[in-house]
N, CA, C and O atoms as a CHARMM CRD file, in Angstrom:
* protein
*
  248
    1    1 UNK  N     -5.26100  19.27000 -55.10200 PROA 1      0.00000
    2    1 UNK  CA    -5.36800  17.95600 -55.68800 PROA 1      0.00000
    3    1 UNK  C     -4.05300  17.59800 -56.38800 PROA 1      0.00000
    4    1 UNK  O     -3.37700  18.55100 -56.77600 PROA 1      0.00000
    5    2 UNK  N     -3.68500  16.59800 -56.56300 PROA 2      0.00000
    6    2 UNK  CA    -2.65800  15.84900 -57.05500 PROA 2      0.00000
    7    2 UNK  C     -3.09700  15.98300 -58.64400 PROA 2      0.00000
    8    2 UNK  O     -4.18800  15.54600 -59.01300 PROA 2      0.00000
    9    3 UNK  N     -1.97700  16.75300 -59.75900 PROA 3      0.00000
   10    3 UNK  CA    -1.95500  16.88200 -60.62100 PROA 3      0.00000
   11    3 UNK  C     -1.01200  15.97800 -61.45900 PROA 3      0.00000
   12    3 UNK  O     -1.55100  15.61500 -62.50500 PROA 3      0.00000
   13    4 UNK  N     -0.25900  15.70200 -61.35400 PROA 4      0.00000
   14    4 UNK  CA     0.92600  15.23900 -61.89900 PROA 4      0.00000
   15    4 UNK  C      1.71500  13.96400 -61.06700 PROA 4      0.00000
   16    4 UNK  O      1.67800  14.16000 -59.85300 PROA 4      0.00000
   17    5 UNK  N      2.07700  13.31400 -61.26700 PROA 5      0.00000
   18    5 UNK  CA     3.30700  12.12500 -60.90500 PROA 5      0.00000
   19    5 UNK  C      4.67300  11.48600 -61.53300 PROA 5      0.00000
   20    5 UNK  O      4.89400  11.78900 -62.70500 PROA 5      0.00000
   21    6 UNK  N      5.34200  10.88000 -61.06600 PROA 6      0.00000
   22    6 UNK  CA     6.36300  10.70300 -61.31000 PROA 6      0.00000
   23    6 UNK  C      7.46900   9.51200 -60.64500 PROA 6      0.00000
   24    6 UNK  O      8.41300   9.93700 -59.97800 PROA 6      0.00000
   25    7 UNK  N      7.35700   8.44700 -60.79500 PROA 7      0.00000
   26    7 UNK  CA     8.13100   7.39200 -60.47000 PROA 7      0.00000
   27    7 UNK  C      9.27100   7.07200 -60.89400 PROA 7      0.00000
   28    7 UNK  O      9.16800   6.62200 -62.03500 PROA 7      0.00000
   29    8 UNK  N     10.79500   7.09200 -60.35800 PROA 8      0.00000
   30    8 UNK  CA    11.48900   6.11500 -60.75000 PROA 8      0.00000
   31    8 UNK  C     11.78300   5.03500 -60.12500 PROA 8      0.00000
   32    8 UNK  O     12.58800   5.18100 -59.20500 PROA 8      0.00000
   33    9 UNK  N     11.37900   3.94000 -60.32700 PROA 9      0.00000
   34    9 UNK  CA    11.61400   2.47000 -59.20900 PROA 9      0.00000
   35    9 UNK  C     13.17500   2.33800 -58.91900 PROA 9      0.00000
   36    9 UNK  O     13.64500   2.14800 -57.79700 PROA 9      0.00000
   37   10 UNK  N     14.05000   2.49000 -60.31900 PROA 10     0.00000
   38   10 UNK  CA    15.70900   1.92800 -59.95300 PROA 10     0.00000
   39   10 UNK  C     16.17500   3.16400 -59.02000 PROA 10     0.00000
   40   10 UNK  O     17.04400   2.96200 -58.17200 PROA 10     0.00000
   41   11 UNK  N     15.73700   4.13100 -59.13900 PROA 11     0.00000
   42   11 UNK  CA    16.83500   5.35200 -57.97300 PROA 11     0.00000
   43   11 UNK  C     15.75900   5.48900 -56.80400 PROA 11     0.00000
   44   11 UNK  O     15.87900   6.30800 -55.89400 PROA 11     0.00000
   45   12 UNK  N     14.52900   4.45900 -56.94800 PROA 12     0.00000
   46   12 UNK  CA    13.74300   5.28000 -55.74700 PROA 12     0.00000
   47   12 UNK  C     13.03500   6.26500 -55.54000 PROA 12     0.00000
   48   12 UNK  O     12.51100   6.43900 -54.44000 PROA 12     0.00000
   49   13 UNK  N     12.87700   7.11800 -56.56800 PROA 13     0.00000
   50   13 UNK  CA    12.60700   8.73200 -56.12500 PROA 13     0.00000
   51   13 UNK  C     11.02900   8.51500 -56.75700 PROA 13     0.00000
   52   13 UNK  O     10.55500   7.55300 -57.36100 PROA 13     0.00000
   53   14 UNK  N     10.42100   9.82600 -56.35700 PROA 14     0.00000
   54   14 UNK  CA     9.43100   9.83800 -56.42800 PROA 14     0.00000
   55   14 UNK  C      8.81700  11.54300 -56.82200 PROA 14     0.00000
   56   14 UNK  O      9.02600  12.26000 -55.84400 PROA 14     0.00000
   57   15 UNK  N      8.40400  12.01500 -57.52500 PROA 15     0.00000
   58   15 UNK  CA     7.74900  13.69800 -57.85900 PROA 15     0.00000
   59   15 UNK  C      6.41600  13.80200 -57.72500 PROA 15     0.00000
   60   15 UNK  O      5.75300  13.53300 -58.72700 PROA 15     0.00000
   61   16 UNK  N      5.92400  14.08200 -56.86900 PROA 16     0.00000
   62   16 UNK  CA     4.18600  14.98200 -56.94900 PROA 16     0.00000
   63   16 UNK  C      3.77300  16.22300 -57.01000 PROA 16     0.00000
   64   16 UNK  O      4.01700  17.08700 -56.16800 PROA 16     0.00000
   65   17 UNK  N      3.13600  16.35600 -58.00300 PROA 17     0.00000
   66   17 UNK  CA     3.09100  18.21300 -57.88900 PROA 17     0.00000
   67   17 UNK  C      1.42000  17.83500 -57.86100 PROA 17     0.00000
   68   17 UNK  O      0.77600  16.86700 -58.26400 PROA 17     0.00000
   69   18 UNK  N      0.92500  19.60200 -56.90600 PROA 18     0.00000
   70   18 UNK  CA    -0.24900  19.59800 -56.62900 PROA 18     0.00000
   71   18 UNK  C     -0.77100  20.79700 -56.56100 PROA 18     0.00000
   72   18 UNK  O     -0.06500  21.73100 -56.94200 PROA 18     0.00000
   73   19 UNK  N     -1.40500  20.92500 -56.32900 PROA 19     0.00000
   74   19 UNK  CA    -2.09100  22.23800 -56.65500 PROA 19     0.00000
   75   19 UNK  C     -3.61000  22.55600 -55.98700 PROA 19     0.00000
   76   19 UNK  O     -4.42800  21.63600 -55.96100 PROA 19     0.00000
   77   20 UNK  N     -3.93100  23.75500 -55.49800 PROA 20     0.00000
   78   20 UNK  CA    -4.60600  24.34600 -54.88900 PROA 20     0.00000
   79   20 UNK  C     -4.74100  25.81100 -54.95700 PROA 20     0.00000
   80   20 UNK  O     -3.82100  26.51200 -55.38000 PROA 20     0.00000
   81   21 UNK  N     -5.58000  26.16900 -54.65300 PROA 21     0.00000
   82   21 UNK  CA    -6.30100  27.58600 -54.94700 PROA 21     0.00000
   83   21 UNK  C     -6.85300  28.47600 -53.85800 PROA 21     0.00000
   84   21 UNK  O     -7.59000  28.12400 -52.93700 PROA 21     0.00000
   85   22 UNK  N     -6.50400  29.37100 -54.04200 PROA 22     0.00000
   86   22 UNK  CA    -6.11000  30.10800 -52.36700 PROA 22     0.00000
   87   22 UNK  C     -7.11100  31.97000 -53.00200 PROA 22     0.00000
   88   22 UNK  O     -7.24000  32.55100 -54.07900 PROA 22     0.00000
   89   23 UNK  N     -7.55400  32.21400 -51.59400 PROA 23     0.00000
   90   23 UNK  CA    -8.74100  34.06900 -52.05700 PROA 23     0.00000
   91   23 UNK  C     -8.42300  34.43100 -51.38800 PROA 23     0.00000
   92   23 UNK  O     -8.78800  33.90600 -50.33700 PROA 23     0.00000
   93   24 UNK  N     -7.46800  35.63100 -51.25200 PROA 24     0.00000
   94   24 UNK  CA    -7.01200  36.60600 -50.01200 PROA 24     0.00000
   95   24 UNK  C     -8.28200  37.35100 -49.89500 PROA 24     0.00000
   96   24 UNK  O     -9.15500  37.56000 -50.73800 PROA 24     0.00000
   97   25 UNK  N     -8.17600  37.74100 -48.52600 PROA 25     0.00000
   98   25 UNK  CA    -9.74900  38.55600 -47.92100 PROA 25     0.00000
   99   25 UNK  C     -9.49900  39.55200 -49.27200 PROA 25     0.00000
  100   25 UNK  O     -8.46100  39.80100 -49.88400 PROA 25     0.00000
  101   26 UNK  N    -11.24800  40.13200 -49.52900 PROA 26     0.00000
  102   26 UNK  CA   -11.50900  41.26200 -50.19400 PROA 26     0.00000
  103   26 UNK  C    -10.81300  40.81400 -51.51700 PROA 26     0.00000
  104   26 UNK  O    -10.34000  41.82900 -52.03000 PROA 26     0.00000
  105   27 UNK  N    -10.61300  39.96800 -52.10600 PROA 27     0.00000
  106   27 UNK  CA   -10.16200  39.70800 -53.60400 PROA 27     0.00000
  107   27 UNK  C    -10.96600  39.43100 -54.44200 PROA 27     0.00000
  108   27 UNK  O    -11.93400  38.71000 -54.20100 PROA 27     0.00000
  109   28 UNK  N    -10.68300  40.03000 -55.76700 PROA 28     0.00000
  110   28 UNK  CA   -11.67600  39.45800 -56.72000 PROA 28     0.00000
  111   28 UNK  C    -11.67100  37.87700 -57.40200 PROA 28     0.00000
  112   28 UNK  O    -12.55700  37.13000 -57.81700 PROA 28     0.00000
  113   29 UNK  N    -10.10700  37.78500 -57.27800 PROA 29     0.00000
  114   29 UNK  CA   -10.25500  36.49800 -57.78000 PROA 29     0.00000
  115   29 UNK  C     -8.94000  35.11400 -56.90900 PROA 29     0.00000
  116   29 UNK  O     -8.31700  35.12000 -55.84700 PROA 29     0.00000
  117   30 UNK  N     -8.98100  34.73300 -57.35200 PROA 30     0.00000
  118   30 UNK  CA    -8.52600  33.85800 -56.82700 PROA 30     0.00000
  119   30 UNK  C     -6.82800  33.17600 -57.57100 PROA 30     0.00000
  120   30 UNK  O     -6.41400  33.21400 -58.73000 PROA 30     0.00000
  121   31 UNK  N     -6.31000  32.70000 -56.51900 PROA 31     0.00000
  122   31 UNK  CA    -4.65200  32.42400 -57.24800 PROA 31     0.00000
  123   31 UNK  C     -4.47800  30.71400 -56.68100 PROA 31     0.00000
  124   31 UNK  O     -4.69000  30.16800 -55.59800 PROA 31     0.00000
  125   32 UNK  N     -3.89500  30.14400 -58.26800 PROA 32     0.00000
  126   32 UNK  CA    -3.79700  28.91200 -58.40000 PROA 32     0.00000
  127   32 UNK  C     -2.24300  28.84600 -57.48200 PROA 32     0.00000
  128   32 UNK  O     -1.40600  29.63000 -57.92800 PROA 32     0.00000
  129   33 UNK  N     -1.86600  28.15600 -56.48500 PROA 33     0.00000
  130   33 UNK  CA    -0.59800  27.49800 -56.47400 PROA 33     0.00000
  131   33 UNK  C     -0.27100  26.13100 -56.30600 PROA 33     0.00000
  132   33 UNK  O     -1.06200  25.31200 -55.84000 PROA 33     0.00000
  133   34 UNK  N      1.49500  25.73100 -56.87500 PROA 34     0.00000
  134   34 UNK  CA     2.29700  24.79500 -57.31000 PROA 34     0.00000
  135   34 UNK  C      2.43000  24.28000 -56.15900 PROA 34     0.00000
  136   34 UNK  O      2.29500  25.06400 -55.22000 PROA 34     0.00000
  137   35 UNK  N      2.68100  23.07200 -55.88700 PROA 35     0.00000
  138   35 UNK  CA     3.36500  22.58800 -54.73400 PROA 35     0.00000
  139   35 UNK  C      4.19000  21.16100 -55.50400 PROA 35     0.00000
  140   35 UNK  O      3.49100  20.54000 -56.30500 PROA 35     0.00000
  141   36 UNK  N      5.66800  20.63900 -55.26600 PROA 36     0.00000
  142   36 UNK  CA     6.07600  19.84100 -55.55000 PROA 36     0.00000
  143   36 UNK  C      7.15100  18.91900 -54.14700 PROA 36     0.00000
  144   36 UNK  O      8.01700  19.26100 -53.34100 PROA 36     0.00000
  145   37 UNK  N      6.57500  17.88600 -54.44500 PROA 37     0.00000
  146   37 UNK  CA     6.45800  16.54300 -53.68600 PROA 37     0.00000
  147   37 UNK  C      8.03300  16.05700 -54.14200 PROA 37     0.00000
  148   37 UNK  O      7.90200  15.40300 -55.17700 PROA 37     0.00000
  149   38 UNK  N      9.45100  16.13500 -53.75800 PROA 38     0.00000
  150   38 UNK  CA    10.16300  15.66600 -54.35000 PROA 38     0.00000
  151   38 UNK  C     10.80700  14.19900 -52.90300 PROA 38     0.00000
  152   38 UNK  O     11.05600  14.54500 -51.74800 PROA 38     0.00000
  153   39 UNK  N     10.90900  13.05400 -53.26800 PROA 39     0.00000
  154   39 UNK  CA    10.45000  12.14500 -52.38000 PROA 39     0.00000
  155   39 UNK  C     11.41400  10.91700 -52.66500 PROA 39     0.00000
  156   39 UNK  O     11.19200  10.39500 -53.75700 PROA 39     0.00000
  157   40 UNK  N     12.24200  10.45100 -52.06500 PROA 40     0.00000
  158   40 UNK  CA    13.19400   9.63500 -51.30700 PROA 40     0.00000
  159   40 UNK  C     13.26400   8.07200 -51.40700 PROA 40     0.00000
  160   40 UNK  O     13.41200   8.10400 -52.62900 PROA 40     0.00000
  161   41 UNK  N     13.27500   7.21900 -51.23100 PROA 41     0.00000
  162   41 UNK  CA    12.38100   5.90000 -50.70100 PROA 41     0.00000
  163   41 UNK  C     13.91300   5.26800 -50.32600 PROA 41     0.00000
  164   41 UNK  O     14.85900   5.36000 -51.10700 PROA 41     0.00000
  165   42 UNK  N     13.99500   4.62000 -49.01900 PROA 42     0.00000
  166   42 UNK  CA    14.73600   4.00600 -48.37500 PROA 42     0.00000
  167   42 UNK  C     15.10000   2.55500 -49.47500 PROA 42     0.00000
  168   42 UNK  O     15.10300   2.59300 -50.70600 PROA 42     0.00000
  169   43 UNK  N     15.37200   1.40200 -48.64700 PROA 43     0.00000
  170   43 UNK  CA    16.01600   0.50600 -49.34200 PROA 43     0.00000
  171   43 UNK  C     14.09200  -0.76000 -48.93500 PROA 43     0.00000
  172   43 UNK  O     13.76600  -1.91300 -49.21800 PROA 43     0.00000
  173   44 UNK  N     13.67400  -0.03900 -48.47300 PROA 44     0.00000
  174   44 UNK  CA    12.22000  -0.81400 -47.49600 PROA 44     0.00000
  175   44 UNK  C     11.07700  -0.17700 -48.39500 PROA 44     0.00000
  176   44 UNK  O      9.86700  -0.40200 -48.40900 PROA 44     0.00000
  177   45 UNK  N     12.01800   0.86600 -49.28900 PROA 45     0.00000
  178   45 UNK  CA    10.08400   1.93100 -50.03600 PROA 45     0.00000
  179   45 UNK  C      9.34000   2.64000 -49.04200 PROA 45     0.00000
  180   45 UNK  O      8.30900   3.29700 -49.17700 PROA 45     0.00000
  181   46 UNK  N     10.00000   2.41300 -48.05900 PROA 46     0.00000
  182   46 UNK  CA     9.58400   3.89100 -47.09800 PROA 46     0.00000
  183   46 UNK  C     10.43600   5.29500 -47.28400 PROA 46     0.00000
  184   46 UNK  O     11.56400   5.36200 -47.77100 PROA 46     0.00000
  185   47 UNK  N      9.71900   6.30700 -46.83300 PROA 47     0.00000
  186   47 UNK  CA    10.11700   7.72300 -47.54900 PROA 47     0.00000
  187   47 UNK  C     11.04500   7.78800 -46.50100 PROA 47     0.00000
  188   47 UNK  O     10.92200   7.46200 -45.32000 PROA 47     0.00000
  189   48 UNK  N     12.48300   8.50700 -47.43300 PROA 48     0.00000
  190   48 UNK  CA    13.84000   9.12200 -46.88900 PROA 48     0.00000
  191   48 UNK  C     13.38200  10.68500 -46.26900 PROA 48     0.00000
  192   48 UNK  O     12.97100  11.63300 -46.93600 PROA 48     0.00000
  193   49 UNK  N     13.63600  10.61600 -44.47300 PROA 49     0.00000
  194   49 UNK  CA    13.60500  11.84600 -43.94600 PROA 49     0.00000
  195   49 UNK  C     13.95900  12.94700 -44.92900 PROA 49     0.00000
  196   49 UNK  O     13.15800  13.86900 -45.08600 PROA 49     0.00000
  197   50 UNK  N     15.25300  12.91400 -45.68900 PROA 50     0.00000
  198   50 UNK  CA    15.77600  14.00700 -46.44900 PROA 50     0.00000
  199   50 UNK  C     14.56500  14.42000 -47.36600 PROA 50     0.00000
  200   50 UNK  O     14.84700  15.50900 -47.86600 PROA 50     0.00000
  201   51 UNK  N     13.41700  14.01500 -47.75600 PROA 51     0.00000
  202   51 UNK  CA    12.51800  14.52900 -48.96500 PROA 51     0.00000
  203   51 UNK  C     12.13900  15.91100 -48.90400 PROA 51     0.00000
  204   51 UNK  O     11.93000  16.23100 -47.73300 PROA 51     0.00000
  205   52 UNK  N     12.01900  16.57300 -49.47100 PROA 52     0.00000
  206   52 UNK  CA    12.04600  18.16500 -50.16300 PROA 52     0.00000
  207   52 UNK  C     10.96400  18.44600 -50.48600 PROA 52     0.00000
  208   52 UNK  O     10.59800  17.87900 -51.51500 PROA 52     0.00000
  209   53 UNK  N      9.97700  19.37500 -49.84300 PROA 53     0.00000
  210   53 UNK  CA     8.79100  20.15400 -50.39900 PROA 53     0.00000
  211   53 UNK  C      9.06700  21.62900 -51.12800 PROA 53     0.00000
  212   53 UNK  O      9.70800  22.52400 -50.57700 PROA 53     0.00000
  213   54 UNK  N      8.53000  21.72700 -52.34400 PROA 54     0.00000
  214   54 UNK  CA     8.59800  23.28200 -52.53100 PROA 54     0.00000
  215   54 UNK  C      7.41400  23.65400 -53.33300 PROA 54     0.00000
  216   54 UNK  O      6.99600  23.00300 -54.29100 PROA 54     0.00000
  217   55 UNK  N      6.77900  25.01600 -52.76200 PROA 55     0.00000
  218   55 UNK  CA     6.33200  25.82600 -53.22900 PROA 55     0.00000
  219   55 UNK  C      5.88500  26.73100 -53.34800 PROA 55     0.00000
  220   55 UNK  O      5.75600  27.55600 -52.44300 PROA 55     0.00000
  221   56 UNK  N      5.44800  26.88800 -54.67700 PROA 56     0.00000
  222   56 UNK  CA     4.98300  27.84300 -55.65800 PROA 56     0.00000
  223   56 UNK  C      4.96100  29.11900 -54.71000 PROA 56     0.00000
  224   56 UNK  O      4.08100  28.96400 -53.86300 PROA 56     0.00000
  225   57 UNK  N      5.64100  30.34600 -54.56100 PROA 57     0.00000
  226   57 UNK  CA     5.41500  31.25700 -54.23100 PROA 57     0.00000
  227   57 UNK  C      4.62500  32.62900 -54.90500 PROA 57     0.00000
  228   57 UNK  O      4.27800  33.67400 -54.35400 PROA 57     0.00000
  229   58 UNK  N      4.48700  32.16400 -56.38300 PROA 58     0.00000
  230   58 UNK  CA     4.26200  33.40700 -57.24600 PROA 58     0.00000
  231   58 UNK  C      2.53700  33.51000 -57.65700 PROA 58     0.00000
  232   58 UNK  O      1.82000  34.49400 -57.84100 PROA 58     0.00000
  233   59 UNK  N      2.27000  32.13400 -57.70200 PROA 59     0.00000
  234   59 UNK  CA     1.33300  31.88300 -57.93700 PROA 59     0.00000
  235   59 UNK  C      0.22800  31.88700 -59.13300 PROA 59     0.00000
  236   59 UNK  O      1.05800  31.80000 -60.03900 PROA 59     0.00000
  237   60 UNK  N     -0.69800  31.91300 -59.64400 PROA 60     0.00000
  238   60 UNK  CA    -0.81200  32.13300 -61.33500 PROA 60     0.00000
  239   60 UNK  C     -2.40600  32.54000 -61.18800 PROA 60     0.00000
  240   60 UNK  O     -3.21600  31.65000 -60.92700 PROA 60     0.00000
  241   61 UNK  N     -2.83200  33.89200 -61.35900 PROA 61     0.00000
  242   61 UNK  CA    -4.40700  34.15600 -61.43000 PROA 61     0.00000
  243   61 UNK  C     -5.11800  33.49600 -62.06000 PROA 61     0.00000
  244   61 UNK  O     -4.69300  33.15600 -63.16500 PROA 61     0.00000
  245   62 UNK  N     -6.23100  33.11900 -61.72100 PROA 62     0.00000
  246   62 UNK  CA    -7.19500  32.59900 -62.67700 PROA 62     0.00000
  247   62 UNK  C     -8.92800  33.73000 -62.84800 PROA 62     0.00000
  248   62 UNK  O     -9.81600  33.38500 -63.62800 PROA 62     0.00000
């Protein structure tokens, strides 16, 4: 789910971070991860090919 946002209208850009929750077989519990939306917008407010996904590799137990 979409946790967080982030608009700037004058440079265009745009931040979404999100998050989801992932159970490797045979686990007791379960691991929260990050995902961030870092996002572009042309001169039209359509998204710039160049936009950047990253995440969360480490992840955070719950």
């Amino acid at each position: 789910s979409i946790t967080d946002k982030r608009v700037d209208e004058s440079q265009k850009k745009a931040v979404l971070r999100a998050s989801f929750f992932v159970v490797a077989m045979r686990a007791q519990s379960q691991v929260e991860n990050d995902l961030l939306w870092m996002l572009e917008m042309d001169s039209e407010g359509k998204r710039d090919p160049k936009s950047l996904d990253i995440v969360d590799g480490t992840g955070e137990d719950n």
